[in-house]
C-alpha positions, -999 to +999 in steps of 0.1 A: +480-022-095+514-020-112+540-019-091+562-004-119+589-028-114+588-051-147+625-054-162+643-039-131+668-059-116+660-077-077+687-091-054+673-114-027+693-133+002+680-161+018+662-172-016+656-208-013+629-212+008+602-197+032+598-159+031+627-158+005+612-179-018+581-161-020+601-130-026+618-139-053+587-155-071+566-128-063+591-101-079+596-122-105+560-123-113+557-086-110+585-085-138+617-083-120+650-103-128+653-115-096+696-128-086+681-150-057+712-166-032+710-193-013+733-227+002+709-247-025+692-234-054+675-262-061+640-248-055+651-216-076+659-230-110+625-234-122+615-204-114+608-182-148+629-149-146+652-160-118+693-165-119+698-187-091+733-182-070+750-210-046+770-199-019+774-189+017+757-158+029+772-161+066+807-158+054+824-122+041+826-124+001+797-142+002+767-110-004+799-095-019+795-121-046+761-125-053+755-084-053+788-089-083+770-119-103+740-095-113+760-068-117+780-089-142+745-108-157+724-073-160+744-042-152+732-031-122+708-034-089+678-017-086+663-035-054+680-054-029+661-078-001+681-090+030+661-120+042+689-144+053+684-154+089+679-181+110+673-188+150+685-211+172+659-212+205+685-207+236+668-231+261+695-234+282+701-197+295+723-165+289+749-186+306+752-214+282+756-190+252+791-185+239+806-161+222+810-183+191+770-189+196+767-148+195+788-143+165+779-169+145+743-155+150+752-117+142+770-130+111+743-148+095+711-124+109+735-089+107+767-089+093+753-108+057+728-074+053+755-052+060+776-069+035+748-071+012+740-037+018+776-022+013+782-042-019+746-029-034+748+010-023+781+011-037+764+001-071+727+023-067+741+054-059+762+061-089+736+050-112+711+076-091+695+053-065+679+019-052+656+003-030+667-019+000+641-043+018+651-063+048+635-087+061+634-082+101+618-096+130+592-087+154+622-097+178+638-068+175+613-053+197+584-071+209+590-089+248+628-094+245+633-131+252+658-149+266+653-180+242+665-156+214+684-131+227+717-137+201+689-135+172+664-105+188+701-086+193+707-088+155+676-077+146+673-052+166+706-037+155+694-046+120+665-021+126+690+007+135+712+004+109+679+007+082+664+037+101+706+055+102+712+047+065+677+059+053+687+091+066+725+096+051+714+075+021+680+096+008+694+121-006+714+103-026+678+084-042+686+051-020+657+042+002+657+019+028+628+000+049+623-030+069+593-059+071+590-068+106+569-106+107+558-122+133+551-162+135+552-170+098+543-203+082+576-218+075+598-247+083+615-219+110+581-228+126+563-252+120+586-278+106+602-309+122+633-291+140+611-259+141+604-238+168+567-250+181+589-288+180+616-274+194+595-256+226+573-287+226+602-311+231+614-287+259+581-282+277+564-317+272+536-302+249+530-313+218+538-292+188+501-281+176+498-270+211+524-252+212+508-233+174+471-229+189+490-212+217+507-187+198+480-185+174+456-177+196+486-143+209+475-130+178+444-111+171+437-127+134+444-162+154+463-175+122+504-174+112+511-149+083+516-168+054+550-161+038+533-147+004+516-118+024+553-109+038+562-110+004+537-087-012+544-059+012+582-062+004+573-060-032+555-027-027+584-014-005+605-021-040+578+001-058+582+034-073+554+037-059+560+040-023+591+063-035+583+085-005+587+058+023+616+054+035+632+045+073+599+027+075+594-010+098+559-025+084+551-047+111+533-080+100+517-099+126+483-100+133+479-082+160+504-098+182+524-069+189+499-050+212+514-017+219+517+017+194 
């Protein structure tokens, strides 16, 4: 299927790695010039059809900037992706999380989208309308957790602000929807400082016990690979799904067990 996206112009956050990564090379395979920003680009530069943009997300200027630099390189943004996150288990309770923890969480997992977001609307609507993506979390609904309350908070208000600004921002040709993954194979998982490590450390299980036990939540058994995360965000940014918008596409596996 064509997605009808060749030679538009992509945005993506969070670009370096993981979900982001696959993003940007599966846009860019479907066409795209894709302005991918990350801390480190490294993994970005040899990717055909990508510009790749260093800087910091978390701080204000910093979406600002990267939404600017392809509006400078190619006069305009068609689709914009907000997957710049991160999560920091809370294994020591509510009481041990500061304010400083709280913000610096909202910053990085809200405040960067809404930066992003501004920056990009302010560019799609003159030019008759745009696509926004971001990338949530199953968090943001599914068994709120104390060991990620700062995060499942900015996702959750991450998933209001989507479903508000499809509304005021439709009829003005801007759509807006959000991918909500579950456990996805990533470092944010699975690597050494991940979170199976990070539990496993905590609880005195080891690490692949700690995967076979969330694998084994889901109904598939199995993470979500970061390329099928991808793909659905890639036919969010399609014309054509131009009639979807205020949509959360939950990717999971079954995990999430309710309607």
């Amino acid at each position: 299927m064509d997605l009808e996206l060749d030679g538009r112009v992509a945005v993506v956050t969070g670009a370096s790695k993981g979900i982001g990564l696959a993003v940007v090379r599966t846009l860019a395979e479907e066409g795209m010039h894709v302005v991918a920003g990350a801390r480190t680009a490294g993994a970005l530069r040899d990717v055909p059809g990508v510009t790749p943009v260093e800087l910091d997300l978390s701080r204000p200027g910093g979406p600002e900037d990267l939404v600017a630099a392809a509006v400078q390189r190619h006069g305009g943004v068609d689709v914009l992706v907000n997957n710049v996150g991160g999560v920091k288990l809370r294994l020591d309770g509510f009481l041990a999380l500061s304010d400083a923890d709280f913000e610096a969480t909202l910053q990085l997992n809200l405040f960067a989208a809404l930066r992003a977001t501004r920056a990009a609307v302010a560019d799609m609507v003159p030019r008759g309308g745009g696509t926004i993506v971001n990338v949530n979390s199953v968090n943001a609904f599914f068994h709120p957790d104390g060991a990620v309350i700062d995060y499942g908070a900015a996702k959750a208000a991450l998933l209001n602000v989507a479903k508000a600004l499809s509304q005021e921002l439709g009829p003005q040709g801007v759509r807006v929807n959000s991918v909500s993954p579950g456990p996805v194979e990533t470092d944010l998982w699975l690597g050494d400082g991940g979170v199976a490590a990070t539990v496993g450390a905590a609880t005195g299980a080891e690490p692949g016990a700690v995967r076979a036990q969330v694998m084994a939540a889901s109904a598939t058994g199995r993470f979500t690979r970061p390329d099928e995360v991808a793909t659905l965000v890639a036919l969010l940014a399609s014309p054509r799904t131009a009639n979807v918008t205020g949509a959360n596409v939950v990717i999971d596996g079954g995990l999430v067990k309710t309607m």
